[in-house]
KOLMI-200473 format. One record per residue: residue in one letter; x, y, z of N, C-alpha, C in turn. Coordinates in Angstrom, 3 decimals. Layout:
# KOLMI-200473
@code=A n.px=X n.py=Y n.pz=Z ca.px=X ca.py=Y ca.pz=Z c.px=X c.py=Y c.pz=Z
...
***
This chain:
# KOLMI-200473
@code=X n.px=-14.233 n.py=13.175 n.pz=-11.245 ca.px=-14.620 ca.py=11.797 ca.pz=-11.388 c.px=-14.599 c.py=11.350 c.pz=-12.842
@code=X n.px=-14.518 n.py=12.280 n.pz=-13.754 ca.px=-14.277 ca.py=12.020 ca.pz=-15.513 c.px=-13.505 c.py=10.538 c.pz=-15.205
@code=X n.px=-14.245 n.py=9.719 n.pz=-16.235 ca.px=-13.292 ca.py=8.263 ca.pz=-16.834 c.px=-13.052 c.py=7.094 c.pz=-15.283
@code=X n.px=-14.064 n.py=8.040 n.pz=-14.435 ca.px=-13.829 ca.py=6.698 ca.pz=-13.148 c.px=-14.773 c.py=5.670 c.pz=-14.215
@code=X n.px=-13.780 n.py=4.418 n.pz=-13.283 ca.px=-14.562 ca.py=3.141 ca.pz=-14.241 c.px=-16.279 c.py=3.106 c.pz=-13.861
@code=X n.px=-16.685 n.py=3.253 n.pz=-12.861 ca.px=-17.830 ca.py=3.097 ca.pz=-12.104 c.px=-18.755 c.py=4.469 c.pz=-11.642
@code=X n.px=-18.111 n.py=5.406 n.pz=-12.288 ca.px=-18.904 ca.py=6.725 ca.pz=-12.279 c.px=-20.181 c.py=6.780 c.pz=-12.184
@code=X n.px=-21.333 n.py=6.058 n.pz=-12.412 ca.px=-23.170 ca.py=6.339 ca.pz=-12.250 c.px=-23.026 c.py=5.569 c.pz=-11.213
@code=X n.px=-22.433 n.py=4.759 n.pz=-9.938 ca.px=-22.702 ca.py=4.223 ca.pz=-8.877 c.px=-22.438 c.py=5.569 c.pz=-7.983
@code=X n.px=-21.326 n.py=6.523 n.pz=-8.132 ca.px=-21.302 ca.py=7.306 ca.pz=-7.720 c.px=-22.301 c.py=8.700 c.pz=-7.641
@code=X n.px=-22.474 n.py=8.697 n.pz=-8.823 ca.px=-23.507 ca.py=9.746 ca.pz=-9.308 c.px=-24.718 c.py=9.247 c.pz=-8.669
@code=X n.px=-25.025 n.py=8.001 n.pz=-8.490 ca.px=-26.579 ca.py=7.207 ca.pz=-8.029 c.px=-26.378 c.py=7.611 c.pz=-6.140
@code=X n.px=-24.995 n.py=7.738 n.pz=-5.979 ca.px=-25.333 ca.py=7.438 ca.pz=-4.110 c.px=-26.312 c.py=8.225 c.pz=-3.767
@code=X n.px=-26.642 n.py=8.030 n.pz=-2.359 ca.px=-26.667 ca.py=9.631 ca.pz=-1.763 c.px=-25.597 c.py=9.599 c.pz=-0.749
@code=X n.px=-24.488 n.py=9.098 n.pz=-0.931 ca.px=-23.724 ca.py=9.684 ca.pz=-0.277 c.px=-22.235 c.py=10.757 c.pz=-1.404
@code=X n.px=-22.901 n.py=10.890 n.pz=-2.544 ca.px=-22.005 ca.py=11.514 ca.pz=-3.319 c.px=-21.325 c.py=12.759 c.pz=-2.808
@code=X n.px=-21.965 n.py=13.425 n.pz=-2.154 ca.px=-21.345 ca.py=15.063 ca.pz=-1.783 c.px=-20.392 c.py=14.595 c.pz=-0.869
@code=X n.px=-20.331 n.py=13.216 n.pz=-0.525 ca.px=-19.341 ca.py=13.051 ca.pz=0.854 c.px=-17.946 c.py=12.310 c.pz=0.363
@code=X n.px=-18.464 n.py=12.283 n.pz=-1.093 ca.px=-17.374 ca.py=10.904 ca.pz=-1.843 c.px=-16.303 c.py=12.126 c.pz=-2.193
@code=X n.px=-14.929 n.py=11.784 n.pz=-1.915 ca.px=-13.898 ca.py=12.956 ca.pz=-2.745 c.px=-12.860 c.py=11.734 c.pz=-3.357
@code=X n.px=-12.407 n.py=12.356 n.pz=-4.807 ca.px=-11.642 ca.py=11.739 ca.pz=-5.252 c.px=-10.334 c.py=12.785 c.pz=-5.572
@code=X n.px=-9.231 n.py=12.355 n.pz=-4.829 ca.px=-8.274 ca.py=13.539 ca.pz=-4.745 c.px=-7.277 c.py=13.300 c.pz=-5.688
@code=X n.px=-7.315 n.py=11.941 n.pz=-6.325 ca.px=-6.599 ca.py=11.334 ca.pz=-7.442 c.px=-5.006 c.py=11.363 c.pz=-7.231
@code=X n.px=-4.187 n.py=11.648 n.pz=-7.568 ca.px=-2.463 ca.py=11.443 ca.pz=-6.982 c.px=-2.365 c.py=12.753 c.pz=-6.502
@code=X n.px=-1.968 n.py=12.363 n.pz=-5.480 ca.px=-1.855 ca.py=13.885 ca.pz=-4.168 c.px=0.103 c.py=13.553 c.pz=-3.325
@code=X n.px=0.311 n.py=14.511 n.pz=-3.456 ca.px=1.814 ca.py=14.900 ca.pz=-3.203 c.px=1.878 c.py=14.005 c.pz=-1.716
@code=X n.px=3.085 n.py=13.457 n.pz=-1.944 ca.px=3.461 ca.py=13.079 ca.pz=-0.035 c.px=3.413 c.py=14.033 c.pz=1.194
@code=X n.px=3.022 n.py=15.184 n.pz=1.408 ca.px=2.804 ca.py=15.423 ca.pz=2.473 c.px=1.606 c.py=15.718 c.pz=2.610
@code=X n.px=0.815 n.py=15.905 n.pz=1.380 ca.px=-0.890 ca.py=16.075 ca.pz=1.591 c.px=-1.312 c.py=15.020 c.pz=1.951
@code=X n.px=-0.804 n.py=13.805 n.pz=1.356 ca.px=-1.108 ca.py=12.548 ca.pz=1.501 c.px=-0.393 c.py=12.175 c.pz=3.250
@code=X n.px=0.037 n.py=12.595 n.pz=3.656 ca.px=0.514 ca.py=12.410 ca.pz=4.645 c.px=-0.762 c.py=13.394 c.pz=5.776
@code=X n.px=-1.302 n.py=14.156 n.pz=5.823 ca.px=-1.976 ca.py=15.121 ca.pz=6.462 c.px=-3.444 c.py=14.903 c.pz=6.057
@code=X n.px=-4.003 n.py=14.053 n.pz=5.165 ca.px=-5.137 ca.py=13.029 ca.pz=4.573 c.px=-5.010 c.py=12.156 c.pz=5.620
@code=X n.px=-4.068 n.py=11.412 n.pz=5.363 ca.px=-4.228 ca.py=9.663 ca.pz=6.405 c.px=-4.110 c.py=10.136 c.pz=7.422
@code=X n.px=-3.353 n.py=10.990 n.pz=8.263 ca.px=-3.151 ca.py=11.416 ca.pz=9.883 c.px=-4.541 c.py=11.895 c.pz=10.150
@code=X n.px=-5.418 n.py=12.649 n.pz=9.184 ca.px=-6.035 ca.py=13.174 ca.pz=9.946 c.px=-7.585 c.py=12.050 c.pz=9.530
@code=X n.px=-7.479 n.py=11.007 n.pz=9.087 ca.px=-8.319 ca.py=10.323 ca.pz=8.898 c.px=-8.917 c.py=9.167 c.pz=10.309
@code=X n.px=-10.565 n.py=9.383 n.pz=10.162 ca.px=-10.815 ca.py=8.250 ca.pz=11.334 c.px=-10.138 c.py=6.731 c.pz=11.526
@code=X n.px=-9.972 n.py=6.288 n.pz=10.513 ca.px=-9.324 ca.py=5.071 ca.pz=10.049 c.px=-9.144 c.py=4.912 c.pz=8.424
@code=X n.px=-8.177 n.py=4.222 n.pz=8.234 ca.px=-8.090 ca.py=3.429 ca.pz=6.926 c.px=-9.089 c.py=2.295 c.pz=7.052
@code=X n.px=-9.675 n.py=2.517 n.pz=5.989 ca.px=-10.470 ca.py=0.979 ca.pz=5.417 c.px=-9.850 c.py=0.348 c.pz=4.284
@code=X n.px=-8.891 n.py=-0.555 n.pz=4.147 ca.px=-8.124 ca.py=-0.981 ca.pz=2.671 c.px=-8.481 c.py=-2.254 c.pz=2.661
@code=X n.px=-9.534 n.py=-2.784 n.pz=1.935 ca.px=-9.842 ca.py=-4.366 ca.pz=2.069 c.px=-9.708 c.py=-4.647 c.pz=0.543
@code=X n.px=-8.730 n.py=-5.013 n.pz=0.134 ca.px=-8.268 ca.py=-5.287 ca.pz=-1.622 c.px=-8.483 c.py=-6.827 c.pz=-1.320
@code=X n.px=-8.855 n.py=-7.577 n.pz=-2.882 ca.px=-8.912 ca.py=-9.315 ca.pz=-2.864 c.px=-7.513 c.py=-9.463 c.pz=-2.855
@code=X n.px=-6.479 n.py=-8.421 n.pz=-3.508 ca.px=-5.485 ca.py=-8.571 ca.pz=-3.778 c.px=-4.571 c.py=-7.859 c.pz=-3.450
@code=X n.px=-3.237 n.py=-7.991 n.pz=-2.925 ca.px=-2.055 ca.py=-7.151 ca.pz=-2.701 c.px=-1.259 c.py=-7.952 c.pz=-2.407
@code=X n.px=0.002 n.py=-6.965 n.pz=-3.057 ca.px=1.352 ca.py=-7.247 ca.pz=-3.322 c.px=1.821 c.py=-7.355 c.pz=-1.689
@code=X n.px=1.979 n.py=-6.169 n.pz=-1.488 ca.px=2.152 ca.py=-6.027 ca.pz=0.051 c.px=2.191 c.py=-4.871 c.pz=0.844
@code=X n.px=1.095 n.py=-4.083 n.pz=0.572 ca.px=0.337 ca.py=-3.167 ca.pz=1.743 c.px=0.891 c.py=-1.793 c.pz=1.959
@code=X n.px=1.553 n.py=-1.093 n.pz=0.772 ca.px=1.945 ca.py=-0.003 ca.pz=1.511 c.px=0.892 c.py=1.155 c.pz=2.004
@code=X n.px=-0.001 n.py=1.215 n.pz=1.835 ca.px=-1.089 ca.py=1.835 ca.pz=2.253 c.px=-1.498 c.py=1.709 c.pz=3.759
@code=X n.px=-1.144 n.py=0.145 n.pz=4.266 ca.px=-1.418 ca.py=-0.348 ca.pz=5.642 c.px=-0.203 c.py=0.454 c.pz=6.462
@code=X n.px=0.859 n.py=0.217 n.pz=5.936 ca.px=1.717 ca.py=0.885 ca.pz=6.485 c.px=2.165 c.py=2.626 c.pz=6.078
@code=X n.px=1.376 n.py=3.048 n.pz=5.393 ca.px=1.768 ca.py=4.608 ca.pz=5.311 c.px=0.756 c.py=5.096 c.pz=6.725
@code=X n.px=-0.644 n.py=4.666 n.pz=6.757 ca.px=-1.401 ca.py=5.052 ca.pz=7.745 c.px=-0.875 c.py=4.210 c.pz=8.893
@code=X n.px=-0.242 n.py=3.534 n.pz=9.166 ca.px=0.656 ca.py=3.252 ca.pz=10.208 c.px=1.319 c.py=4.320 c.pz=10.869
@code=X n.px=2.247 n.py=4.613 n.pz=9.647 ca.px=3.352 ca.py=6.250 ca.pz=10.134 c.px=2.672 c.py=6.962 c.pz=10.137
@code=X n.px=0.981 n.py=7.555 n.pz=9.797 ca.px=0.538 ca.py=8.670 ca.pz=10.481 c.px=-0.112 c.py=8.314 c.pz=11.927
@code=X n.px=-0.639 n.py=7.113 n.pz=12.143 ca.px=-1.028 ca.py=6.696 ca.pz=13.619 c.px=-2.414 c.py=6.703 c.pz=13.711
@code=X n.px=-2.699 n.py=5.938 n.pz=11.971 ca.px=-4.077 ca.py=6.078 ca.pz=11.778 c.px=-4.537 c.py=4.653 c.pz=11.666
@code=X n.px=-5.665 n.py=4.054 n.pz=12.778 ca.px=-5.843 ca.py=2.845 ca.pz=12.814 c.px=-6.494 c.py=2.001 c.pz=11.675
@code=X n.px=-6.071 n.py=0.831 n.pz=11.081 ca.px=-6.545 ca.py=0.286 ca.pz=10.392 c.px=-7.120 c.py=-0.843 c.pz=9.936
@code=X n.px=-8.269 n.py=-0.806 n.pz=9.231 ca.px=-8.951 ca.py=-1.628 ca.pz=8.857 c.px=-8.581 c.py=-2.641 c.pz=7.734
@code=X n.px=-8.475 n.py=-3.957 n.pz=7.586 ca.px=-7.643 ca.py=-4.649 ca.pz=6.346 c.px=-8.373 c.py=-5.985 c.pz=5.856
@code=X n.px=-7.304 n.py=-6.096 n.pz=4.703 ca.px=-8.437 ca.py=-7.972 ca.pz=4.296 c.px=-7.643 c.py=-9.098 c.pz=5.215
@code=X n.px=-8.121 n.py=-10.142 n.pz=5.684 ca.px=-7.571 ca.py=-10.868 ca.pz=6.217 c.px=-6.795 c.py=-12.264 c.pz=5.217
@code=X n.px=-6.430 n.py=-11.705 n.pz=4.176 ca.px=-6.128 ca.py=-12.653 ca.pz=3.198 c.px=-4.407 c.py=-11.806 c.pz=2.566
@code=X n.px=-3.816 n.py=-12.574 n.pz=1.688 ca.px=-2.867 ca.py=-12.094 ca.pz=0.584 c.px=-1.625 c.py=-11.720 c.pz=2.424
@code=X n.px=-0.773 n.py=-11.260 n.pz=1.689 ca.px=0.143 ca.py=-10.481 ca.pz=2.448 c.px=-0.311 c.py=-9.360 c.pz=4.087
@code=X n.px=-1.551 n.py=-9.340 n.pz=3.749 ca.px=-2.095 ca.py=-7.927 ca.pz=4.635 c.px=-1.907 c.py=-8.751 c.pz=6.336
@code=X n.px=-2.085 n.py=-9.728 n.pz=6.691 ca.px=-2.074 ca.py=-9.476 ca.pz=7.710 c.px=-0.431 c.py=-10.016 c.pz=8.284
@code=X n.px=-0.111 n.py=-10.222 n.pz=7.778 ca.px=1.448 ca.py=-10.767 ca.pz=8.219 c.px=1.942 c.py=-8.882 c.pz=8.608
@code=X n.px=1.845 n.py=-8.240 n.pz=6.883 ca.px=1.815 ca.py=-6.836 ca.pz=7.335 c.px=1.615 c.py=-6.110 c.pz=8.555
@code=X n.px=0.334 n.py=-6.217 n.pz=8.583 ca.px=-0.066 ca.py=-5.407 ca.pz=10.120 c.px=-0.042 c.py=-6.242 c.pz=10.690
@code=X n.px=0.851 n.py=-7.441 n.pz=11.394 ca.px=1.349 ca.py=-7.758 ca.pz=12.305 c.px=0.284 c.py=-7.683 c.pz=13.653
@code=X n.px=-0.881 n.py=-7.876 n.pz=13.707 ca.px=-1.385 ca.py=-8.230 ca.pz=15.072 c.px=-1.804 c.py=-6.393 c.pz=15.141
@code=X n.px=-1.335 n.py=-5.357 n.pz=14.597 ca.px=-2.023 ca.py=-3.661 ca.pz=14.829 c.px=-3.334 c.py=-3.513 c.pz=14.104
@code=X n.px=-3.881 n.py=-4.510 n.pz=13.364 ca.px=-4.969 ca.py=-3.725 ca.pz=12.803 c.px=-6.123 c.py=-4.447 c.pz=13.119
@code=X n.px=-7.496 n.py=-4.437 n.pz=12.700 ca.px=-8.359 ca.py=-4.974 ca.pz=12.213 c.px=-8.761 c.py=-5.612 c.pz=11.339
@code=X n.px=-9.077 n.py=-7.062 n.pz=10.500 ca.px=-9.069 ca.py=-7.939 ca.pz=10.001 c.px=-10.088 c.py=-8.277 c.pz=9.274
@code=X n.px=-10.661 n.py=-8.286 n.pz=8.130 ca.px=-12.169 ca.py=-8.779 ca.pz=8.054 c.px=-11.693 c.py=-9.621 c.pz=6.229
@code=X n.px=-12.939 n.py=-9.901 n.pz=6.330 ca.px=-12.803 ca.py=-10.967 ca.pz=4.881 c.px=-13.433 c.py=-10.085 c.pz=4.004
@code=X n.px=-12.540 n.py=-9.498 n.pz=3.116 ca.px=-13.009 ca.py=-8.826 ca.pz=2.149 c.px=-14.034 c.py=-9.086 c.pz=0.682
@code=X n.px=-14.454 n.py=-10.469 n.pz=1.161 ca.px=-15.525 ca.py=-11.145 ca.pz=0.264 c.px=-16.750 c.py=-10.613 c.pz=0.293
@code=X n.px=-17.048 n.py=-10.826 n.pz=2.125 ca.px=-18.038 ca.py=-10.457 ca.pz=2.770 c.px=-18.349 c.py=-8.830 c.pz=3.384
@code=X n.px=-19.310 n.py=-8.379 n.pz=3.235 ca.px=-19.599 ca.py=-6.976 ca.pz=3.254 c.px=-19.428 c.py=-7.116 c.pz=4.986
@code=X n.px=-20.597 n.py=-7.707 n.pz=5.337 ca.px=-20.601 ca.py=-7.666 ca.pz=6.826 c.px=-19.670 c.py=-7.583 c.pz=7.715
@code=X n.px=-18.504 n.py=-8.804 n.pz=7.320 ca.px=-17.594 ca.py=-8.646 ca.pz=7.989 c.px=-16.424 c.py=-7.167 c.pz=7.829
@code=X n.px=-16.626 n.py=-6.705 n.pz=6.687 ca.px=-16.453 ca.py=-5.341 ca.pz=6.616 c.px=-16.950 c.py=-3.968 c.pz=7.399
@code=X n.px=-18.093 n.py=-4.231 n.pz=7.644 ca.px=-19.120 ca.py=-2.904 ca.pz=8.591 c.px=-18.771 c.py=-3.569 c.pz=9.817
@code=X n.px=-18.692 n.py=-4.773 n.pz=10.160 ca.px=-18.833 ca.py=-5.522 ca.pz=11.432 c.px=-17.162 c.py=-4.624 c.pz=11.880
@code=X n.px=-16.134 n.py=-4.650 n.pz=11.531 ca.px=-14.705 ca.py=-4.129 ca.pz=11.827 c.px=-15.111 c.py=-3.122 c.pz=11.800
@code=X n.px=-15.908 n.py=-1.765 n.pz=11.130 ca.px=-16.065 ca.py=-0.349 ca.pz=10.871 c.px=-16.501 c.py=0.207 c.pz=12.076
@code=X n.px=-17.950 n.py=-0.750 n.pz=12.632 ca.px=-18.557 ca.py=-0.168 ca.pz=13.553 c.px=-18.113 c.py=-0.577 c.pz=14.651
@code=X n.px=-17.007 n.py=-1.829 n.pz=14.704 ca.px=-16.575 ca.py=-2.181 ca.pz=16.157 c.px=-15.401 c.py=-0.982 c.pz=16.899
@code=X n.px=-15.164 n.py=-0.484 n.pz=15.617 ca.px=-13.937 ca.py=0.661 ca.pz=15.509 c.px=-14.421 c.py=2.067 c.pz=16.029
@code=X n.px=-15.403 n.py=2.204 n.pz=15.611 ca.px=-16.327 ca.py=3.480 ca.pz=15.508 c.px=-16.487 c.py=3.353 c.pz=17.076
@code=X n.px=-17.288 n.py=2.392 n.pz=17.020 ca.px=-17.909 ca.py=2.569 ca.pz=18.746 c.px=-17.087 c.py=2.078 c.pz=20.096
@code=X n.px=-15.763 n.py=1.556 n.pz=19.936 ca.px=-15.338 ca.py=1.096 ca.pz=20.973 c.px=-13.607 c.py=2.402 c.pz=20.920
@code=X n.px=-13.852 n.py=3.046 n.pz=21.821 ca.px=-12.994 ca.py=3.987 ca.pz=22.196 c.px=-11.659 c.py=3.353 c.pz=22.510
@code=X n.px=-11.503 n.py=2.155 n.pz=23.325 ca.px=-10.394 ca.py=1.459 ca.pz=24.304 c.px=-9.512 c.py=1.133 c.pz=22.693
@code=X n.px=-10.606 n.py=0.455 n.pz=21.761 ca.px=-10.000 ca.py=-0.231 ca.pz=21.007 c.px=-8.853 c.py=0.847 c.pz=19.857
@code=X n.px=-9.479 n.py=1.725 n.pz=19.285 ca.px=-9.396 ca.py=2.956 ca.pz=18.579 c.px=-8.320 c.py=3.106 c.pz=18.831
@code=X n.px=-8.496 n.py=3.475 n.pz=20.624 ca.px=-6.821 ca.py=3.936 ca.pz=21.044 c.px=-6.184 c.py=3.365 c.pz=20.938
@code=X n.px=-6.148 n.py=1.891 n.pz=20.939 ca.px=-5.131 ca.py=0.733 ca.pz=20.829 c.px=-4.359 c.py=0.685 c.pz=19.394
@code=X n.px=-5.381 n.py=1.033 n.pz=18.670 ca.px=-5.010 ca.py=0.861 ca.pz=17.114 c.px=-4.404 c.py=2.205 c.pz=16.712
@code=X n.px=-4.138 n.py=3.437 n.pz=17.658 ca.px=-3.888 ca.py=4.480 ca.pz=17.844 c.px=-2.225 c.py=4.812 c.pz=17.660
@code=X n.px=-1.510 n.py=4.878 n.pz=17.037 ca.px=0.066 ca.py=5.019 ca.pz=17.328 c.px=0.558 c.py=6.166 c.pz=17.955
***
């Protein structure tokens, strides 16, 4: 975590032992990261245009996104949507994901 911009928010969690920062990781680790991940959560104010939405796409990992900039034209109607201003509407997509199985699978490739 040396030189993260925000390092004592991290150090303050208690969810630190759960935080990993794997920093630039080779394409197939990175590939075997997102596959084996519950979901992507990528809610940026800003993007160019989403390759992150679409790398966890090609592993068939459902995702969570901002509903603003380029992102949802991107995921095209496959992901989950929230306003990345608002926190709520952030947990509100996390836990609808978490707890609804039908949906998961849907977002499932």
């Amino acid at each position: 975590m040396v030189g993260f911009k925000n390092e004592e928010l991290i150090l303050d969690s208690p969810y630190k032992n759960d935080i990993i920062f794997s920093w630039k990781t080779e394409a197939e680790e990175l590939h075997e990261v997102v596959a084996s991940a519950y979901a992507l959560t990528f809610v940026p104010l800003f993007e160019g245009f989403g390759i992150p939405v679409l790398e966890a796409f090609a592993c068939g990992t459902p995702v969570i996104t901002s509903n603003t900039t380029s992102l949802p034209e991107v995921a095209g109607g496959a992901a989950l949507l929230c306003n990345p201003y608002e926190v709520e509407s952030i947990s509100e997509a996390m836990h609808k994901l978490s707890c609804d199985e039908e949906l998961r699978n849907f977002f499932d490739f």
